[in-house]
C-alpha positions as CSV (number, residue, x, y, z in Angstrom):
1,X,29.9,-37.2,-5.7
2,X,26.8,-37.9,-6.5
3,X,23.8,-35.7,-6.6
4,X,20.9,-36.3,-5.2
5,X,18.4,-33.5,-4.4
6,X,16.3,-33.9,-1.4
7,X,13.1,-33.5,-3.6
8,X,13.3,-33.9,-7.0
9,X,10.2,-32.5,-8.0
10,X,9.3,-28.9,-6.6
11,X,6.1,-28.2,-8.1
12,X,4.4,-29.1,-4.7
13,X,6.0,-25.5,-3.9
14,X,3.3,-23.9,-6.2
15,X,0.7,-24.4,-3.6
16,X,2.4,-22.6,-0.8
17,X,2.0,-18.7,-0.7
18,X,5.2,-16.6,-1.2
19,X,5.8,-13.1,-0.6
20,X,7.3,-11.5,-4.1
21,X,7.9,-8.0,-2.9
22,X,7.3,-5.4,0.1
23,X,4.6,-3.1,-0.6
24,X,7.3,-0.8,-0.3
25,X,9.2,-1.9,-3.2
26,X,5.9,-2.0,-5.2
27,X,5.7,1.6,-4.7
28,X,9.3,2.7,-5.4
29,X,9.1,0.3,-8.8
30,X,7.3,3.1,-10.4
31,X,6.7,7.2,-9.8
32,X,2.7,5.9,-10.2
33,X,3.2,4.1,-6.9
34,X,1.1,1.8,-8.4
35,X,3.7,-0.8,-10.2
36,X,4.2,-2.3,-12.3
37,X,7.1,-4.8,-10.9
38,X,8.9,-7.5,-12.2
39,X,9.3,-10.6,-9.8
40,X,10.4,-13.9,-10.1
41,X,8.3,-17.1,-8.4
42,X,9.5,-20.6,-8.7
43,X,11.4,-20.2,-12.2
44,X,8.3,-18.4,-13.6
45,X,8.0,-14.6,-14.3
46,X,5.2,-12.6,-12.6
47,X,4.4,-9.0,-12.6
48,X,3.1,-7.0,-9.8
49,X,0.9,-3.7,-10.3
50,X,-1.7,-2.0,-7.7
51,X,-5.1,-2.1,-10.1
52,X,-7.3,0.0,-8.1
53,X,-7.7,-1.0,-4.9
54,X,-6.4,-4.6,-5.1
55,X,-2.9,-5.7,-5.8
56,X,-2.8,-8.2,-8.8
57,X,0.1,-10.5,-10.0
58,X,-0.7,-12.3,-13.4
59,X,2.2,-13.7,-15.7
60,X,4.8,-11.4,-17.4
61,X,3.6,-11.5,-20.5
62,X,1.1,-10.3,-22.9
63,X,-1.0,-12.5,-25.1
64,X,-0.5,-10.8,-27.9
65,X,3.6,-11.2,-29.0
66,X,4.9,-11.8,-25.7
67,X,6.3,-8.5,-24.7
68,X,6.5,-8.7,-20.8
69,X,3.8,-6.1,-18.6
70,X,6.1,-5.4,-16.7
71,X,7.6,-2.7,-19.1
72,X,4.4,-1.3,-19.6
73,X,2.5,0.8,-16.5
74,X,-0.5,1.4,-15.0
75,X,-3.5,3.1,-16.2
76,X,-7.3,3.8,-15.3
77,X,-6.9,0.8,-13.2
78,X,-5.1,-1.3,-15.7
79,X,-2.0,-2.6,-16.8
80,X,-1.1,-1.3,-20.4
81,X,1.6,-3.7,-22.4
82,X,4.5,-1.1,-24.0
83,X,4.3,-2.6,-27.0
84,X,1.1,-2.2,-28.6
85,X,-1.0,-0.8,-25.8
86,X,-3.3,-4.2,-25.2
87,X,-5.0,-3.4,-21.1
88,X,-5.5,-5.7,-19.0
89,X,-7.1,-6.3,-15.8
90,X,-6.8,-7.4,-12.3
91,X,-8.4,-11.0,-13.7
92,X,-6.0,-11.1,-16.8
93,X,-8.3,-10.8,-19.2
94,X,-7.5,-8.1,-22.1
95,X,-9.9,-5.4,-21.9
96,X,-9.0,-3.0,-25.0
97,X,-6.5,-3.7,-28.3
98,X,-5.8,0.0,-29.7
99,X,-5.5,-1.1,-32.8
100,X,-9.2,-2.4,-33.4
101,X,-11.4,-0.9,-30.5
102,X,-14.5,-1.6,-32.7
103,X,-14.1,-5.4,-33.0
104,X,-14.4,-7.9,-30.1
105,X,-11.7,-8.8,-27.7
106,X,-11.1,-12.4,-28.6
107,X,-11.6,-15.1,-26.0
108,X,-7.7,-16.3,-25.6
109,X,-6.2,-12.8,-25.3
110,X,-5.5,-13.0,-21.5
111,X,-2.9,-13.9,-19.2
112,X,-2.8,-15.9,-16.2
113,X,-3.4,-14.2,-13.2
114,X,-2.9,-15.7,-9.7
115,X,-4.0,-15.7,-6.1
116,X,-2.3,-12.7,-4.6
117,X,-2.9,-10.6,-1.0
118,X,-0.7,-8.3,1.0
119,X,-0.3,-9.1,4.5
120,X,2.7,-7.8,6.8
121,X,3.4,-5.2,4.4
122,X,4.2,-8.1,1.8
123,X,2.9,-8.9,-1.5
124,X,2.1,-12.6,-1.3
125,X,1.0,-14.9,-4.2
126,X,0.2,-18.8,-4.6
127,X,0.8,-20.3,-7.9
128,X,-1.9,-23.2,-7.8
129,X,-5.3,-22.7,-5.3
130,X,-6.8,-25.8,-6.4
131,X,-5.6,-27.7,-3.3
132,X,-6.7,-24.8,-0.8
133,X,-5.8,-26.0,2.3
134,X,-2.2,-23.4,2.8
135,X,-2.6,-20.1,4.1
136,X,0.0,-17.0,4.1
137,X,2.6,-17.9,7.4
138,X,1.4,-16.3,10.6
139,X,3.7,-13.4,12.0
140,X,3.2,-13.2,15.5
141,X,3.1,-10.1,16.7
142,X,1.9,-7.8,14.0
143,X,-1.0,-6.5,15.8
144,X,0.7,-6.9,19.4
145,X,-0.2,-3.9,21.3
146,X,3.5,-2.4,22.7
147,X,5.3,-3.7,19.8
148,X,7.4,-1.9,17.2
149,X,7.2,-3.5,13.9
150,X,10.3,-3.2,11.3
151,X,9.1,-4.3,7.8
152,X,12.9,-4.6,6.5
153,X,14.2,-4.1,2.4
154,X,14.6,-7.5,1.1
155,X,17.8,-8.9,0.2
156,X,18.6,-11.5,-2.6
157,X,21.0,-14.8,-2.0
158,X,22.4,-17.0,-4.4
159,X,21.1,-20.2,-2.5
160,X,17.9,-22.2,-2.6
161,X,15.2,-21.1,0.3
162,X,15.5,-24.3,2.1
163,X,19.5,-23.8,2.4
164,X,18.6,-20.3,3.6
165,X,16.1,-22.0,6.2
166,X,18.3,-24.3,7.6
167,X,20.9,-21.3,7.6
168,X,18.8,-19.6,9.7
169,X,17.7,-22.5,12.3
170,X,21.0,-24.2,12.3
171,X,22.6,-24.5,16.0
172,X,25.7,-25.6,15.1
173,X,26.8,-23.1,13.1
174,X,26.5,-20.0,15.7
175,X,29.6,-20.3,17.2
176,X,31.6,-20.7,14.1
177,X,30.0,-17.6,11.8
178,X,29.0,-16.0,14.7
179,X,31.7,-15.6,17.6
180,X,31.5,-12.5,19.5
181,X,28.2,-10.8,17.5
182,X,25.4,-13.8,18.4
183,X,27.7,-16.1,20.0
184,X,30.3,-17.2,22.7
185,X,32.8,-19.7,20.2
186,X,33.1,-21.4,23.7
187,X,29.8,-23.2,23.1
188,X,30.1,-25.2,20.4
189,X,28.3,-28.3,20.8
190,X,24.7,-27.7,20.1
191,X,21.8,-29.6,22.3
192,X,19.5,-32.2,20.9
193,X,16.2,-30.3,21.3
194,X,12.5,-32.6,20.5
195,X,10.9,-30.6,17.4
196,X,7.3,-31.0,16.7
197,X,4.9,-30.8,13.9
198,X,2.1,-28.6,15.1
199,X,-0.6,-27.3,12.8
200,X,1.8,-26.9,9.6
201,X,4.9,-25.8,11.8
202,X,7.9,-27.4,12.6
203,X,8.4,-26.0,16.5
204,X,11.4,-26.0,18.9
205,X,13.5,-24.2,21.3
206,X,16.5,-23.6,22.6
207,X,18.3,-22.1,25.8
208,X,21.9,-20.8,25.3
209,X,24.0,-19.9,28.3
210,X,23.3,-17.2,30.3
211,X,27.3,-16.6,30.7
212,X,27.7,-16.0,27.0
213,X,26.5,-12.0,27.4
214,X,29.7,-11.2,29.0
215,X,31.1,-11.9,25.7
216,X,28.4,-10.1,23.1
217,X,27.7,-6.8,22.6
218,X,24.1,-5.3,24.0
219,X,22.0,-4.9,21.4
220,X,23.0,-8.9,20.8
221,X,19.3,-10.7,21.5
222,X,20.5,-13.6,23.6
223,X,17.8,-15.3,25.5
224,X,15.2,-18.2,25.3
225,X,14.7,-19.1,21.6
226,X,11.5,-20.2,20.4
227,X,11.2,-21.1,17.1
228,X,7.6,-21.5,15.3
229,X,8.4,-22.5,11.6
230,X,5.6,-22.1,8.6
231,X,6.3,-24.8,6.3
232,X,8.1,-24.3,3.9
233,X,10.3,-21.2,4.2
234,X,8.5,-19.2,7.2
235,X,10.1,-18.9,10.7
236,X,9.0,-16.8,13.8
237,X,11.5,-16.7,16.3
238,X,10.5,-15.5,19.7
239,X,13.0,-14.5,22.4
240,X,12.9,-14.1,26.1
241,X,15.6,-11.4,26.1
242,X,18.2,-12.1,29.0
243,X,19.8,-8.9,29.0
244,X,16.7,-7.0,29.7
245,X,12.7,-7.6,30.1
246,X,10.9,-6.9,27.0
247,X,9.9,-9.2,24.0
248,X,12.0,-9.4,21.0
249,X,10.8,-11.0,18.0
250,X,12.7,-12.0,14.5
251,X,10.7,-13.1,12.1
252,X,12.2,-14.4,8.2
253,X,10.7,-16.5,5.1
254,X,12.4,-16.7,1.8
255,X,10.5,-17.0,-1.7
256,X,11.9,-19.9,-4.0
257,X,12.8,-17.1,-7.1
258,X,14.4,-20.2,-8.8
259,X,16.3,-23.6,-7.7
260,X,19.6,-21.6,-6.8
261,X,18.4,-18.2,-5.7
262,X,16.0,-16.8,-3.1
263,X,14.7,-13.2,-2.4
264,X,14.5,-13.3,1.5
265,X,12.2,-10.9,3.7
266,X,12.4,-10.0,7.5
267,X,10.4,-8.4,10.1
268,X,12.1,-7.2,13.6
269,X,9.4,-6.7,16.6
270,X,10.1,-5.4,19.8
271,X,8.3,-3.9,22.9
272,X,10.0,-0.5,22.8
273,X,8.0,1.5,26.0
274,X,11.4,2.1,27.1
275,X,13.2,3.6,24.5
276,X,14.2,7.6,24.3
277,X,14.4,6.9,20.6
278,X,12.6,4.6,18.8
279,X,13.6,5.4,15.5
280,X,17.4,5.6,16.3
281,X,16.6,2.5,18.0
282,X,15.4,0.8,14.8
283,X,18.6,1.6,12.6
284,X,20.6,-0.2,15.2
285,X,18.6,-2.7,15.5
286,X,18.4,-3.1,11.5
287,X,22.3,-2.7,11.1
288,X,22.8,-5.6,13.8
289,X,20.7,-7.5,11.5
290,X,22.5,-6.8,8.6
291,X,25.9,-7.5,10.3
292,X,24.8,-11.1,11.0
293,X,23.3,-11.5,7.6
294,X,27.0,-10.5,6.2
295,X,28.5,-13.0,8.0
296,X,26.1,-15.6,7.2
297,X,25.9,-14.8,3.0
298,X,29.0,-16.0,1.9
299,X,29.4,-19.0,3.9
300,X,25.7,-19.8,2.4
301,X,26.4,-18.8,-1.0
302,X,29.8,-21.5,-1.2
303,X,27.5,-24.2,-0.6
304,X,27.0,-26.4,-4.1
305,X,25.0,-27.4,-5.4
306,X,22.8,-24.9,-4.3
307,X,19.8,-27.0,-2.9
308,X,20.7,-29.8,-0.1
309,X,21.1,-33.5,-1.4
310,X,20.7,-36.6,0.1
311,X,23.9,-37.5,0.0
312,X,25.7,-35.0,2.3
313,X,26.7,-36.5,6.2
314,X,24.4,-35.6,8.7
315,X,24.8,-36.1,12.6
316,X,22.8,-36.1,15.7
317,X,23.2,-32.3,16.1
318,X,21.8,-31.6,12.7
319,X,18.5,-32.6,14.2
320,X,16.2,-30.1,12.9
321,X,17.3,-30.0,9.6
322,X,17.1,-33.6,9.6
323,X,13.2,-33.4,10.4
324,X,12.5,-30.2,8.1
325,X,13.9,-32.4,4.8
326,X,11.9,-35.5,6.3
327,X,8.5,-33.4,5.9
328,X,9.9,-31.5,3.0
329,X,10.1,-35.2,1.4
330,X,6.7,-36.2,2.7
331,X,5.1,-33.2,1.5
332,X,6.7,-33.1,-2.5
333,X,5.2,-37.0,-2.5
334,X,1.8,-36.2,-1.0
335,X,1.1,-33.8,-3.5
336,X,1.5,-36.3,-6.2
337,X,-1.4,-37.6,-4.7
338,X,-3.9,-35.3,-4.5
339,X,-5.0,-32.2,-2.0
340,X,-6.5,-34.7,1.1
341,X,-3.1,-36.2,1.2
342,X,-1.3,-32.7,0.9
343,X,-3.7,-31.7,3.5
344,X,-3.2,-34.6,6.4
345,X,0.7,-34.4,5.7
346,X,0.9,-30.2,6.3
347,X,-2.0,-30.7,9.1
348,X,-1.1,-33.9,10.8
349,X,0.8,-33.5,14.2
350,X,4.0,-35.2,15.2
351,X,5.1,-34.7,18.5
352,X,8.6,-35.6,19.7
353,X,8.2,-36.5,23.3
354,X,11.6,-36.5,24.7
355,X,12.8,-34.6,27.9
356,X,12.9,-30.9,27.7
357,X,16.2,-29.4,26.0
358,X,19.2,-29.2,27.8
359,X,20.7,-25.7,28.3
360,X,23.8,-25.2,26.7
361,X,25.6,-23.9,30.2
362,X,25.6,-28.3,30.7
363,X,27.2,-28.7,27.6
364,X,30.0,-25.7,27.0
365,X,33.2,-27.6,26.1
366,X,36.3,-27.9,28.5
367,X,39.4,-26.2,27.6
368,X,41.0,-30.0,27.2
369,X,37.9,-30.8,24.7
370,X,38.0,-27.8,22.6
371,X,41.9,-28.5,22.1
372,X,41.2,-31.8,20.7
């Protein structure tokens, strides 16, 4: 069979942002608090340290004989190679080489440093700012008032992170990975939804069947899905929870480590005024999460190569993924271009104006159909 990724070139990825780590693990990476932290972006090696007040990521390695900074720590506010003790700071540039403090710091000895912010409790970092027109994915309900936010660990799969997105917004696929934790295997054939491009996001919705709740267990979130998708790896799923008022919010992007592996991060929101506990609540809640991921990895992980080609069948129901490789396409050639043509393809809206989706209670198969 032949092989035919859906973009060839990537490097269009480089001026997205990414989240690299949790401020959480940035912490636990050293006893200092401070870093530093290997991480992995897009094939290239980064390292991570808290210089002062400002989180920094440059490249893992120090201009001197290439030992990476990673090894090294933090100290007076910058980040100390282990081999020979060269400092650098939160621009890259070497600020003191041990071995000859008296004589000036030569012009090359720096590293590349890159964009990098923390937002969401995430470190986040862009590769290449000379287009500037990308900003970090929105989360939308961070600042909520009435929410409880859950910055989860994150979790590493052996899978590009667009297989992991269209993992994640895949229809199809619910009743046969998920029977009986997110979904009734009765419901099987998947609505055509319209899915717009809106201001950088791929949206669109979808209303199972009430009925299938008889058949999940109750911390299940079964309602109205509304999916609000960051290109290229950001999704903010809101749901109108049938089992019980209250908003429920799961929110997921993956950072591209390499072209078969991703490092995936979640966030679970939920109004929680009712709740005796709210931190028993969370474990469950957590544990549910990670009980759906388990079913989800290995299925994910079998799929080869690990990035989607061209050549694989697609059908009607495979909609969404259909339109998310479409802009993926039109985004890798618009950056060949130059940053107005990047810009009108990420910014330019396409909306799908077809009826309003059908709810899945007017599709569920028959018993004669689902023996066929």
């Amino acid at each position: 069979m032949t092989e035919t990724p859906i973009t060839r070139d990537r490097t269009y990825l480089r001026h997205f942002w990414h989240p690299v780590c949790t401020e959480r693990e940035l912490a636990a990476a050293d006893p200092s608090g401070n870093g530093p932290m290997a991480v992995r972006l897009l094939g290239e090696d980064l390292v991570v340290a808290r210089l002062g007040e400002r989180v920094t990521a440059m490249a893992d390695r120090c201009a001197h004989r290439c030992a990476k900074l990673s090894k090294g720590k933090v100290e007076h506010d910058r980040l100390t190679c282990p081999y020979h003790g060269w400092s650098y700071d939160a621009s890259g540039a070497c600020r003191h080489i041990p071995a000859c403090p008296d004589l000036p710091i030569p012009g090359k000895a720096r590293t590349p440093a890159f964009e990098c912010e923390v937002r969401y409790g995430m470190v986040w970092v862009r590769l290449d700012s000379s287009y500037g027109c990308t900003e970090i994915p929105r989360f939308s309900d961070w600042e909520r008032e009435g929410m409880r936010v859950i910055v989860a660990d994150s979790y590493v799969w052996q899978t590009s992170a667009e297989r992991r997105w269209e993992n994640f917004t895949d229809f199809s696929h619910f009743a046969f990975v998920h029977p009986g934790t997110l979904y009734d295997a009765a419901y099987a054939r998947p609505p055509v939804v319209p899915v717009d491009r809106s201001n950088g996001e791929l949206c669109f919705e979808i209303e199972p069947a009430r009925e299938m709740l008889a058949s999940l267990p109750d911390n299940s979130p079964l309602g109205t899905f509304v999916y609000r998708c960051t290109m290229p790896f950001t999704i903010n799923l809101e749901i109108e929870l049938y089992r019980r008022p209250g908003r429920y919010v799961l929110w997921t992007t993956s950072c591209p480590v390499d072209d078969a592996t991703c490092r995936n991060f979640m966030i679970v929101a939920r109004s929680s005024a009712d709740e005796a506990d709210p931190e028993a609540e969370d474990a469950v809640h957590l544990a549910f999460q990670k009980q759906v991921l388990g079913e989800d990895q290995p299925v994910i992980e079998s799929q080869t190569p690990a990035g989607p080609i061209a050549e694989e069948v697609s059908v009607v129901t495979d909609k969404v993924s259909i339109q998310y490789r479409k802009w993926l396409r039109e985004l890798a050639s618009a950056a060949q271009t130059g940053a107005a043509s990047f810009d009108a393809c990420l910014h330019t809206d396409v909306i799908d104006r077809r009826p309003a989706p059908v709810a899945h209670a007017d599709l569920r198969l028959n018993a004669q159909e689902q023996a066929q």
